[in-house]
C-alpha positions, 0 to 999 in steps of 0.5 A: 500500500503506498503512502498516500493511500495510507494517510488517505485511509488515516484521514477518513478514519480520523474524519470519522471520529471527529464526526462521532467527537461532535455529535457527542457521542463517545467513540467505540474501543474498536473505533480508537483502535483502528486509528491506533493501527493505522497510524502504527502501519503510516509511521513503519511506512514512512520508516521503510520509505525513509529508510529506502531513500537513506540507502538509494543515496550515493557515498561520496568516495575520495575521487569524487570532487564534485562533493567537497566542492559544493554546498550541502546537498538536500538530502544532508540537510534533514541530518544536520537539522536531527542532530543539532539540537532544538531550543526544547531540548537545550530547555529539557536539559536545563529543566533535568537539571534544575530537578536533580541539582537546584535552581542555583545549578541551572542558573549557574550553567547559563551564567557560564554562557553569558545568559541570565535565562535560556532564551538568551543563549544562541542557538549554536550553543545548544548543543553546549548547553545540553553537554554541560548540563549532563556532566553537571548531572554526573550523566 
């Protein structure tokens, strides 16, 4: 089944749930667990798709010049975006942080990174802020 029919079928099946929501009546069990199922089978779908698009992509290998000398394809930028880290994530660190070390730990982390507060930080240095509040954390 392709993609698109499967979020075609998700949609329908969402539709008609929201159909029974307004009515005011409550949904059956088997009618939240076929929206269960078929949004498991869209997401191992997308995964496959994902995957099968990962492997078609060409390595590039040492006699290839044409790859150092241009910018980031299309395909690289999704990679870079997973792995830089988000403001939520830096914010997640900050929050564990204060959890098992205290208010004056977490602020004390920012201060290193010249900000009183997170939304101060820039975002290059998520990733910065992120490791140091691990280490902070013994983790």
């Amino acid at each position: 089944m392709s993609l698109e029919a499967t979020i075609q079928e998700n949609t329908a099946a969402l539709r008609d749930l929201i159909a029974v929501l307004a009515k005011g009546a409550t949904p059956t069990a088997a009618q939240v667990e076929a929206v269960a199922t078929e949004a498991k089978a869209e997401k191992a779908s997308a995964k496959k798709t994902q995957a099968a698009a990962t492997q078609e992509l060409p390595t590039p290998t040492a006699s290839d010049n044409s790859a150092s000398s241009s910018p980031a394809t299309p395909a690289a930028e999704p990679e870079l975006q997973a792995t830089n880290p988000t403001y939520q994530d830096a914010a997640g660190a900050i929050t564990k942080l204060s959890r098992t070390k205290g208010r004056d730990a977490a602020v004390a982390l920012l201060t290193k990174f010249g900000a009183a507060k997170l939304p101060d930080v820039k975002p290059e240095q998520f990733a910065a802020v992120i490791a140091a509040a691990n280490i902070a954390m013994g983790e």
